[in-house]
C-alpha positions as CSV (number, residue, x, y, z in Angstrom):
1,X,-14.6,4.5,17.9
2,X,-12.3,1.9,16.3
3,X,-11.7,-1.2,18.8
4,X,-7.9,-1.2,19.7
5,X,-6.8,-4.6,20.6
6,X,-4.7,-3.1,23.0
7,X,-7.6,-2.7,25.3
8,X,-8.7,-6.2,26.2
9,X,-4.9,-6.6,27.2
10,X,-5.3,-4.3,29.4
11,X,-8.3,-4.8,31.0
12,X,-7.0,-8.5,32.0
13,X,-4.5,-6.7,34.0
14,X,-6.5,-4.1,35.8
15,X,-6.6,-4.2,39.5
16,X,-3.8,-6.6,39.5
17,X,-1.1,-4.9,41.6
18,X,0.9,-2.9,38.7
19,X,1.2,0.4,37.1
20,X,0.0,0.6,33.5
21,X,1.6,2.8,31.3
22,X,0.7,3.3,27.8
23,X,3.2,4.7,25.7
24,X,3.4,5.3,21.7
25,X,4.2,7.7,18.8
26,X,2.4,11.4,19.6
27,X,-1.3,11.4,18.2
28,X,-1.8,7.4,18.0
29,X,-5.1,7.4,20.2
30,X,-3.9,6.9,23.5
31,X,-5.7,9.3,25.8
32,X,-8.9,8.4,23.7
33,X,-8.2,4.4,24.7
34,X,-7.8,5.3,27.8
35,X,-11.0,7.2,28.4
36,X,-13.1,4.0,26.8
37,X,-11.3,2.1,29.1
38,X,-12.5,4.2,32.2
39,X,-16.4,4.5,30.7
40,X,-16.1,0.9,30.4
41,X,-15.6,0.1,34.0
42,X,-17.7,0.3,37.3
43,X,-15.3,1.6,39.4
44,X,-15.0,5.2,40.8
45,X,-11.8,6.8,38.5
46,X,-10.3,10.0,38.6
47,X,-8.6,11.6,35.5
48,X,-5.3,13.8,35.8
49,X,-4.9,15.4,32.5
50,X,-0.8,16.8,33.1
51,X,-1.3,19.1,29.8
52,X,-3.4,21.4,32.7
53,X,-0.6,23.8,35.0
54,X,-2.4,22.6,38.6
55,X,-2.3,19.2,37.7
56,X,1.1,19.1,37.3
57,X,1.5,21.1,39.9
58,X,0.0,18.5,42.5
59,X,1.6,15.7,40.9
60,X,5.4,17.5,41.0
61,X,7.5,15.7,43.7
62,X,3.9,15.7,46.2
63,X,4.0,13.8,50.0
64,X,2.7,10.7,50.2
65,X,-0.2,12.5,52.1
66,X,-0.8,14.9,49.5
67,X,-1.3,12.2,47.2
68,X,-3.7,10.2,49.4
69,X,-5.7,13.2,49.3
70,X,-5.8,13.8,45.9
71,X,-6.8,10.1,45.2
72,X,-8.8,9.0,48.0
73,X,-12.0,8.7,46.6
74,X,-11.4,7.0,43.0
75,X,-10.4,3.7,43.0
76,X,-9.0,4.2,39.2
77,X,-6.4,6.6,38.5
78,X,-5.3,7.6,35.1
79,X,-2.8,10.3,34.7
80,X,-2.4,11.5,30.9
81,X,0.6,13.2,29.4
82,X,2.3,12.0,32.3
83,X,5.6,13.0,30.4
84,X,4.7,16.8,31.2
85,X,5.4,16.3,35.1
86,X,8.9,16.4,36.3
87,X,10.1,13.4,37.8
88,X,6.6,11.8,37.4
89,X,8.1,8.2,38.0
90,X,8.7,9.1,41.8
91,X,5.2,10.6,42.6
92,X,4.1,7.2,40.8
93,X,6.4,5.3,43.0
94,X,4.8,6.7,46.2
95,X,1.5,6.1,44.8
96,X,1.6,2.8,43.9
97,X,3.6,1.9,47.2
98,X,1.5,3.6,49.5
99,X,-2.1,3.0,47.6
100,X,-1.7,-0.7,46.5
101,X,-5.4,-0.9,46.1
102,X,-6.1,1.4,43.3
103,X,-5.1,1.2,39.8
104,X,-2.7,3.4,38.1
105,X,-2.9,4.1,34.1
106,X,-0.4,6.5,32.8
107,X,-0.2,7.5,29.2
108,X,2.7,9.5,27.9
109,X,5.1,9.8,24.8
110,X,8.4,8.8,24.2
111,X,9.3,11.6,26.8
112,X,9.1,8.9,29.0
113,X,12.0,6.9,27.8
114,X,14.1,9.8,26.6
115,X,13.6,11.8,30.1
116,X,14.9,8.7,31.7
117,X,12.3,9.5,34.4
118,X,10.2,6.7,34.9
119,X,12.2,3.1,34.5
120,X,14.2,3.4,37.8
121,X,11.6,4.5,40.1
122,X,9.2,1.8,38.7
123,X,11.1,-1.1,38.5
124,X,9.5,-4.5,39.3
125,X,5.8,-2.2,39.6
126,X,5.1,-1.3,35.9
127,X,3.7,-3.3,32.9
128,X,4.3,-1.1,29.9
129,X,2.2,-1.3,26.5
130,X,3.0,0.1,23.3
131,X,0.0,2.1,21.3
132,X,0.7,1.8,17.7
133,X,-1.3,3.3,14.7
134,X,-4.0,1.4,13.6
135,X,-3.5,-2.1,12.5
136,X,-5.0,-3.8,9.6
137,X,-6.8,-6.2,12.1
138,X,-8.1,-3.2,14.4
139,X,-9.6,-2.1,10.4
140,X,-11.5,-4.8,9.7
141,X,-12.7,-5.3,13.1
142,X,-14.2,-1.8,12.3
143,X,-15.2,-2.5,8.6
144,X,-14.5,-6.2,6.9
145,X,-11.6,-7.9,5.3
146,X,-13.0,-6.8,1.7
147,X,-12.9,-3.1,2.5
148,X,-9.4,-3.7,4.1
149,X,-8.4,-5.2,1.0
150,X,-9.8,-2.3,-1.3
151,X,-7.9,0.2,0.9
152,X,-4.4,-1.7,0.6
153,X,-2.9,0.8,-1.4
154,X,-4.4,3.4,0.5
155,X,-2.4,2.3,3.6
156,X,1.0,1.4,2.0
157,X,1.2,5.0,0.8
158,X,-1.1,7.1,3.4
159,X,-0.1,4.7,6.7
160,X,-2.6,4.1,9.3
161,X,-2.3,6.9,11.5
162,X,-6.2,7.6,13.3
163,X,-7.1,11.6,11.7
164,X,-5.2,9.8,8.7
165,X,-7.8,6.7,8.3
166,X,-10.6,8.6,9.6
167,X,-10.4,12.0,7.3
168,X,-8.4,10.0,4.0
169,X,-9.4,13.2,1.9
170,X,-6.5,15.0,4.5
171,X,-4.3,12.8,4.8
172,X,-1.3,14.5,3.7
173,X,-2.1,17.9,5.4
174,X,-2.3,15.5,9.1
175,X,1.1,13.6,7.8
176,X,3.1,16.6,6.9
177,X,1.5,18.1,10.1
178,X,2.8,15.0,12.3
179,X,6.6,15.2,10.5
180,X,6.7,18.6,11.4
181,X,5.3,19.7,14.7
182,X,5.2,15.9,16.4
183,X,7.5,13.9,15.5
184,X,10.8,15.7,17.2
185,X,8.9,17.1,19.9
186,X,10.3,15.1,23.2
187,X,13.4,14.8,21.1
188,X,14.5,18.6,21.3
189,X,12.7,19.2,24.4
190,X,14.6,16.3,26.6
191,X,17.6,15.6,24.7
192,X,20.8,18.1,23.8
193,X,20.5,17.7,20.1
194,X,22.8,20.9,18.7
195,X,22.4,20.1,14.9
196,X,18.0,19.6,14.6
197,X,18.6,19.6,11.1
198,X,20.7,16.7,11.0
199,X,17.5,14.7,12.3
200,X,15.1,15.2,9.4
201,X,18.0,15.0,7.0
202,X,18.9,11.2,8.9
203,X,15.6,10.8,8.0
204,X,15.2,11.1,5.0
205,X,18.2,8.8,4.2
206,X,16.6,6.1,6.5
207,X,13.6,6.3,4.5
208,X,15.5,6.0,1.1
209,X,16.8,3.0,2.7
210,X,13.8,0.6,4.2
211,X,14.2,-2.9,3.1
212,X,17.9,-2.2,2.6
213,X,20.9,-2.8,5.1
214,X,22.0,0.3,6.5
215,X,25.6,1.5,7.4
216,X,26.1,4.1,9.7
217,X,29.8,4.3,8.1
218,X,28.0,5.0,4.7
219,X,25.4,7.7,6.7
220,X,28.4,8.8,8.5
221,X,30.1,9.5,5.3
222,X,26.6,11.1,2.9
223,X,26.0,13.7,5.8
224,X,29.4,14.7,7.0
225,X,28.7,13.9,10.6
226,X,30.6,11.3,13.2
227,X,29.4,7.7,13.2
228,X,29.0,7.8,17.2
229,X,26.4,11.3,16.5
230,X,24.4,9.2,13.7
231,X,24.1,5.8,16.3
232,X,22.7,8.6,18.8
233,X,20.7,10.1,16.8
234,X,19.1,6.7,15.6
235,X,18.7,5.6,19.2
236,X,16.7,8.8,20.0
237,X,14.5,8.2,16.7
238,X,13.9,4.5,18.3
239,X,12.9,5.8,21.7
240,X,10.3,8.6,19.6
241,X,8.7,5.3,17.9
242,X,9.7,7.0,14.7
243,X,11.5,3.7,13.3
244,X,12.7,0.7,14.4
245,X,15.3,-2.1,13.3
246,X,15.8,-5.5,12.7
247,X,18.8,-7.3,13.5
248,X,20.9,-9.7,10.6
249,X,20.3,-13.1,12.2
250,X,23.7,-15.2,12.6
251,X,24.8,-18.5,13.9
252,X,28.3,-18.5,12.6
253,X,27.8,-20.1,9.2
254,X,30.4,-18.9,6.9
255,X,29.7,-15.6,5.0
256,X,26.7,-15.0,6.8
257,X,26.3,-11.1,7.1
258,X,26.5,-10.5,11.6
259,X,25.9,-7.1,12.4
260,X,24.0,-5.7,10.1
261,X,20.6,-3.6,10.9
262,X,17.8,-2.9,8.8
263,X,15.7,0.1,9.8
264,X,11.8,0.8,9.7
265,X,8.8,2.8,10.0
266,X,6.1,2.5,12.1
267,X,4.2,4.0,9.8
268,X,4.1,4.0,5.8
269,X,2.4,7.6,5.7
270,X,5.5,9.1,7.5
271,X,7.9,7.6,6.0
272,X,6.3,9.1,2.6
273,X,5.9,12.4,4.0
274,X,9.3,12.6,5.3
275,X,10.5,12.1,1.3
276,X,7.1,14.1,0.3
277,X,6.1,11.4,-2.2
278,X,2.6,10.2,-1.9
279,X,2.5,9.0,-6.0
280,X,0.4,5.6,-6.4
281,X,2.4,2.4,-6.4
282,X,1.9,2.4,-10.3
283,X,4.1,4.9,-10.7
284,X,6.9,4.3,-8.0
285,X,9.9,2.4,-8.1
286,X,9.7,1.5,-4.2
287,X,6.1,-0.4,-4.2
288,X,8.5,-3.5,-2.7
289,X,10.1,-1.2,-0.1
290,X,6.8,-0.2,1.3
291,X,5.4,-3.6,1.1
292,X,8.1,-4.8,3.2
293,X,8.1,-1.3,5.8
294,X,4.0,-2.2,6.2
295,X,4.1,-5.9,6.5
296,X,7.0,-5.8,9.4
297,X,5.5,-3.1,11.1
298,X,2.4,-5.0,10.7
299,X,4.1,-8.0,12.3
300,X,5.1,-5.8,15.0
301,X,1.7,-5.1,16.0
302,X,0.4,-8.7,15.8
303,X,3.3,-9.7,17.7
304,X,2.6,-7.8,20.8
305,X,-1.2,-8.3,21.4
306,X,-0.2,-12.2,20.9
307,X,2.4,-12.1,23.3
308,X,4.9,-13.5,21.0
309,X,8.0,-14.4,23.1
310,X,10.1,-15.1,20.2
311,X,13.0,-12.9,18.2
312,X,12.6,-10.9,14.9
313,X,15.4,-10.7,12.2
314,X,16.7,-11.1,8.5
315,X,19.3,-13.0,7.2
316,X,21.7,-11.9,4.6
317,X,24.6,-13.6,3.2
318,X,27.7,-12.0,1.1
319,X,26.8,-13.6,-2.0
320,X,23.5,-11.6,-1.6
321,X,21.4,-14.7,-0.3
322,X,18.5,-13.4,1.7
323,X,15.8,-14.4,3.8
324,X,13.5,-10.7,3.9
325,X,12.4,-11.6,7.9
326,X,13.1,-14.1,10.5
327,X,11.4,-15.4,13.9
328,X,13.3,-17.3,15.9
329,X,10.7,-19.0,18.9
330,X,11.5,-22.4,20.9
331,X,14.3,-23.5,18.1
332,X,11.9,-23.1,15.5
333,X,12.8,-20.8,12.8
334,X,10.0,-19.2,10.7
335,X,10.9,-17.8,7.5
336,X,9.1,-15.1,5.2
337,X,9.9,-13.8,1.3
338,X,8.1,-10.6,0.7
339,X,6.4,-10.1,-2.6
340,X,4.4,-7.5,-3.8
341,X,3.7,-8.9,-7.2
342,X,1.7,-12.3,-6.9
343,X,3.1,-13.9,-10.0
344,X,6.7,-13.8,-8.3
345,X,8.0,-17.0,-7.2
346,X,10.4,-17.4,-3.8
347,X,12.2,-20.5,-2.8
348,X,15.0,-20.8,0.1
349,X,18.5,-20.7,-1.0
350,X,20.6,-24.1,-0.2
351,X,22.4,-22.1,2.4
352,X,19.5,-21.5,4.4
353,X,18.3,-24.8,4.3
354,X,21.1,-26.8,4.8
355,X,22.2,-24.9,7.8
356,X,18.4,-24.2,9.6
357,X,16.8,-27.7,8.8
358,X,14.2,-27.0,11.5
359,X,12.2,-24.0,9.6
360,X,9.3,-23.0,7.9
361,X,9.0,-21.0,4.8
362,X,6.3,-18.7,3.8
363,X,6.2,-16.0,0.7
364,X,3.7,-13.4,1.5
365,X,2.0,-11.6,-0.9
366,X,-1.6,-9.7,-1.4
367,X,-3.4,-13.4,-1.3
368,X,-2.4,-14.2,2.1
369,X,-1.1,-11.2,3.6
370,X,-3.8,-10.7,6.4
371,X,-3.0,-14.0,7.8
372,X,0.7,-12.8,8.8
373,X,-0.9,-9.7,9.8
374,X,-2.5,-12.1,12.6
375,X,-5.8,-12.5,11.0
376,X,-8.1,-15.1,13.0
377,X,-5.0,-15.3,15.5
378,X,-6.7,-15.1,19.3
């Protein structure tokens, strides 16, 4: 098994008064993290797998009695695929009330979020984690910075999902598997989505447009559809951990670009499927784009198991002054210039610099890369 490093976060929160729940892109690992986690404690635990019909049938609106029976001799209770039960976040509210010592894991997809099922009931009782394919730290834990270095092109066009890193020779049969049988899944089954075509086509357009600002005016406009059904239909590709976006950082200095988004993928191997193009980065025209999609989801990644407090963005002026990605933490600004070539020079524009005095400024490239990946960061 590959180490997550999800799972130390975790266990430092066991038995600590809240709900775990462990949600993430469909086929990320979690049930298997979850089942380490369990043969790694001492503790008497009881598994509720909800993809099984009586399962979900004791764990569909139950008494609180019901469920003290049903849990009274574990003192750890994981329920996976919780999204497969109806109203799932009230049987967990009666069960966390009512049984405050035992421990509560839940795993579950974006059904979670999209079913609007579980945030109300659990308020103020929940700490949520987000399971993300494999990171490049998670890989060398599990082989060494010089294989992970080797494999770099590997992952900006294959991605890191786990069949993906741990059967490479099939790695476009599990990515053009995922695009098509997983990746809409909790969107049609929870959501009122009357055009399904429309998604993969969004897509696809997203996909042609990582690293790039995006205009839902200019979507809007390419796919004939109404800007309000394309911000939906973003939002619901955001709650499915399909892609993600970064906000155009602003503090009112003239020209400065305000409220423009930047969309990308968790993953570099979907994105690719979704355009079918896995050609190596000799031959593309996008090597940058991908660069860009892997090291900010890459960020993303480090970010969370270092409990990074701080804001993500890019900054973009009209003159077409840019700063590729942005953290904003305690008044400090850190600033990053992407580069996929090594023998490409970046420098701040005047703009920036004059304006944000208090910064730092970093180009990342493939000689330093695993250090903003969060390499050696505890």
């Amino acid at each position: 098994m590959i180490d997550r490093t999800l799972e130390n976060k975790i266990n430092n929160r066991l038995f600590k008064g809240k709900c775990i729940i462990i949600v993430g892109p469909r086929q990320v690992g979690k049930t298997t993290l979850v089942k380490h986690i369990v043969k790694q404690t001492d503790v008497k635990s009881l598994f509720l797998n909800c993809d099984e019909p009586d399962v979900r049938q004791k764990l569909t609106l139950p008494t609180s009695t019901q469920l003290g029976v049903l849990v009274s001799n574990a003192e750890l209770v994981v329920i996976d695929e919780a999204q497969r039960v109806e109203n799932i976040g009230i049987t967990l509210k009666l069960l966390i009330d009512n049984f405050p010592d035992k421990q509560v894991i839940v795993t579950g997809s974006s059904a979670l979020d999209l079913s609007n099922s579980i945030n109300e009931p659990l308020t103020g009782r929940k700490i949520e984690y987000v399971l993300f394919p494999f990171s490049e730290i998670e890989m060398i834990g599990h082989t060494s910075v010089l294989e992970e270095q080797r494999m770099l092109e590997q992952r900006l066009i294959y991605g890191c999902y786990p069949d993906v890193v741990n059967s490479p020779s099939d790695a476009r049969i599990y990515l053009n598997n995922i695009v098509s049988s997983y990746m809409y899944k909790d969107i049609f089954a929870f959501q009122d989505v009357r055009k399904p075509e429309i998604i993969e086509q969004l897509l696809q357009a997203l996909a042609l447009q990582v690293g790039s600002e995006c205009s839902f005016n200019e979507l809007s406009k390419l796919m004939g559809i109404s800007m309000i059904t394309i911000g939906r239909y973003v939002d619901l590709l955001e709650k499915s951990y399909v892609v993600f976006h970064l906000r155009s950082f602003s503090r009112n200095v003239r020209n400065e670009l305000k409220k423009s988004r930047k969309f990308y993928f968790y993953d570099n191997g979907v994105r690719n499927a979704l355009i079918s193009d896995f050609k190596p980065l000799a031959l593309r025209t996008d090597a940058g784009a991908l660069w860009e999609n892997f090291l900010v989801s890459e960020r993303l990644k480090r970010n969370q198991v270092t409990d990074f407090y701080g804001s993500s963005y890019f900054w973009r002026t009209t003159q077409q002054q840019e700063v590729d990605y942005l953290e904003d933490q305690d008044g400090v600004l850190s600033a990053f210039e992407f580069k996929w070539n090594t023998k490409r020079h970046a420098s701040l524009t005047d703009t920036f610099k004059r304006n944000y005095p208090n910064h730092t400024f970093t180009v990342v490239n493939k000689d330093n890369y695993l250090d903003f990946c969060g390499f050696g960061v505890k």
